[in-house]
C-alpha positions in Angstrom: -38.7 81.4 38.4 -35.3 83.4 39.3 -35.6 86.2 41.4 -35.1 88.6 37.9 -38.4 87.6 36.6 -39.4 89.6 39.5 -37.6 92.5 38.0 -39.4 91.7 34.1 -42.7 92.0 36.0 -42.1 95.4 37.1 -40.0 96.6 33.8 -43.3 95.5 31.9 -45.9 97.5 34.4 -43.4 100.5 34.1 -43.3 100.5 30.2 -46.7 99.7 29.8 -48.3 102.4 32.5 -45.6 105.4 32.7 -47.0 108.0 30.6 -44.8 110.9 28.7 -45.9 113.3 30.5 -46.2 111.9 34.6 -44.0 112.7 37.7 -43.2 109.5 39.4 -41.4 109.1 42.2 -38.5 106.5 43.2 -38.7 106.7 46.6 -35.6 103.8 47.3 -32.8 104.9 45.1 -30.4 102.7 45.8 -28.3 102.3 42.8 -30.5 103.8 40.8 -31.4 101.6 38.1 -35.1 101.8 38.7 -34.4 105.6 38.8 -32.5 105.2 35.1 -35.6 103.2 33.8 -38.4 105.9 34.6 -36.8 108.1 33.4 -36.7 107.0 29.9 -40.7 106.7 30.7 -41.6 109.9 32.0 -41.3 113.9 32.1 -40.2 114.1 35.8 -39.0 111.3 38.3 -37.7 112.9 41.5 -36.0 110.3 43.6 -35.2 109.9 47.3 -32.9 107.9 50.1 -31.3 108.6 53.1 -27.5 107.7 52.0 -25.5 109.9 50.2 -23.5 106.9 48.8 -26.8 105.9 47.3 -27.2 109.8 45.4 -23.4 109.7 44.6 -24.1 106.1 42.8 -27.2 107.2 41.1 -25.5 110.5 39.5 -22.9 109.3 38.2 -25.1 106.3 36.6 -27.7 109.0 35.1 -24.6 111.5 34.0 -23.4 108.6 31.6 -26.4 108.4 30.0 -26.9 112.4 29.9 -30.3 112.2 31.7 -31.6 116.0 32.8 -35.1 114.5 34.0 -34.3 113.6 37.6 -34.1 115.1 41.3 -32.2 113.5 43.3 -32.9 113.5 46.9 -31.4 112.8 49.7 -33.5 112.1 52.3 -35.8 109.9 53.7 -39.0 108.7 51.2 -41.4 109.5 54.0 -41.0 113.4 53.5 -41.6 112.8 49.6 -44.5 115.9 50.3 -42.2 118.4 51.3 -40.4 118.0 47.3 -43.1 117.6 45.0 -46.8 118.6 44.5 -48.3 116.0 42.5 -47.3 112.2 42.0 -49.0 110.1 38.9 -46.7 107.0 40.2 -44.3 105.7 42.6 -41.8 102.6 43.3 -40.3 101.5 45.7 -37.7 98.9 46.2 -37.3 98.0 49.9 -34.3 96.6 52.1 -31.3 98.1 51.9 -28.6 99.6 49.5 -26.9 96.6 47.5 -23.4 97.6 48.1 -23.9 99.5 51.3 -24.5 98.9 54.8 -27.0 96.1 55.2 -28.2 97.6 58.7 -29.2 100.6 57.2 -32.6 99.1 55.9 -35.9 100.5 54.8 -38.6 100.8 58.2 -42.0 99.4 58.3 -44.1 101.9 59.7 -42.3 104.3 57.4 -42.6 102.6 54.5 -46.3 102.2 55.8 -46.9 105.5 56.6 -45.6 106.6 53.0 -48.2 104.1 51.2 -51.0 105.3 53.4 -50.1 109.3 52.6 -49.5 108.4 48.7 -53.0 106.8 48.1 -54.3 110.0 49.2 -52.4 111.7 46.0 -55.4 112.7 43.4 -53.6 112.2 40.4 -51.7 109.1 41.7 -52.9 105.7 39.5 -50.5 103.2 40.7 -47.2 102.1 43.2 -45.1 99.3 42.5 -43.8 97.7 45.7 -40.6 95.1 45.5 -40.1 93.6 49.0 -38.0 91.6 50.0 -38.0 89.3 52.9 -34.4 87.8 53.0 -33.4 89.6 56.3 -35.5 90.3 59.3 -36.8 94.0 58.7 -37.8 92.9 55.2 -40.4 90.3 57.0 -41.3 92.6 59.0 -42.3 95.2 56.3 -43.5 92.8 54.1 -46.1 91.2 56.7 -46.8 95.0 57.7 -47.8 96.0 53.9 -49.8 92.6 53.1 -51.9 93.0 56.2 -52.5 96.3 55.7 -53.3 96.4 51.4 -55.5 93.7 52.5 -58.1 96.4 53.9 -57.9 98.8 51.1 -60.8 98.8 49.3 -62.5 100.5 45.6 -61.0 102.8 44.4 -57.8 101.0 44.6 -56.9 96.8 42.9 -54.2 95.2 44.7 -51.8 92.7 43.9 -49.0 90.3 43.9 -46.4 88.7 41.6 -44.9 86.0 43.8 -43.4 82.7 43.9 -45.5 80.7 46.6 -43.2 78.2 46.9 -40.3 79.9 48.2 -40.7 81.3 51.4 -38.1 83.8 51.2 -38.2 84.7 47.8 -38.8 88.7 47.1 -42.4 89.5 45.5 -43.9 92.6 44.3 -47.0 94.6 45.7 -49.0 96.6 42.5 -51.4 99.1 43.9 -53.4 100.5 41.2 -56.2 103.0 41.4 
């Protein structure tokens, strides 16, 4: 298994769960491909990171295909509450911007915190997760959300996609409620 199948898995959830008429949430733009996806899926997508390189990137990318759907934020995914007023889903994408500065790099507790203020959402039914543990902060996050998902209990089903022989290897978290 390639590292892409990883991306199938969540192209699949997103077709199969993104209704018409929900507001999800990218909250790690990056490049925004994931951003370009949902919003094929749903009514609203507002999207959020910290780098303006990252919103430039993403614009352009949505202009070509003529897509009036999106918000583009830029600012960090932990302040998601101060832009919207009700989430039906969210993904994330963690690490850091492809072509960018790889220092600049998604944060644990703030990817942590987000999670823990999302579940609380009354309208929210699921967050896709794609970590990636290649570089040091991506282990730590990673370790961070598994220990913590662990806990959660009814009303929310948690899982992974992963490749358990490859230590390294990026996997995806599915929260669902």
């Amino acid at each position: 298994m390639k590292h892409y199948e990883m991306l199938f898995f969540v192209d699949y959830y997103l077709n199969t769960h993104v209704k018409k008429d929900d507001h999800v949430l990218d909250l790690t733009l990056g490049n925004g491909y994931d951003t370009l996806k949902l919003s094929t899926l749903a009514s609203v997508v507002t999207a959020f990171d910290i780098q303006e390189k990252a919103i430039s990137i993403s614009k352009e990318r949505l202009d070509e295909h003529n897509i009036k759907n999106v918000r583009l934020v830029c600012d960090s995914h932990e302040n998601y509450q101060n832009y919207v007023n009700h989430v039906d889903g969210a993904v994330f994408n963690l690490g850091y911007l492809p072509s960018g500065d790889k220092t600049i790099t998604t944060k644990a507790t703030i990817t942590l915190e987000t999670i823990k203020r999302l579940l609380e959402e009354p309208d929210l039914r699921f967050i896709l997760v794609t970590c990636y543990q290649g570089h040091e902060e991506g282990k730590k996050e990673s370790l961070l959300l598994l220990s913590y998902l662990k806990t959660l209990e009814k009303p929310f089903q948690v899982s992974t996609y992963q490749m358990l022989n490859k230590t390294d290897a990026p996997f995806v978290l599915l929260i669902e409620k």
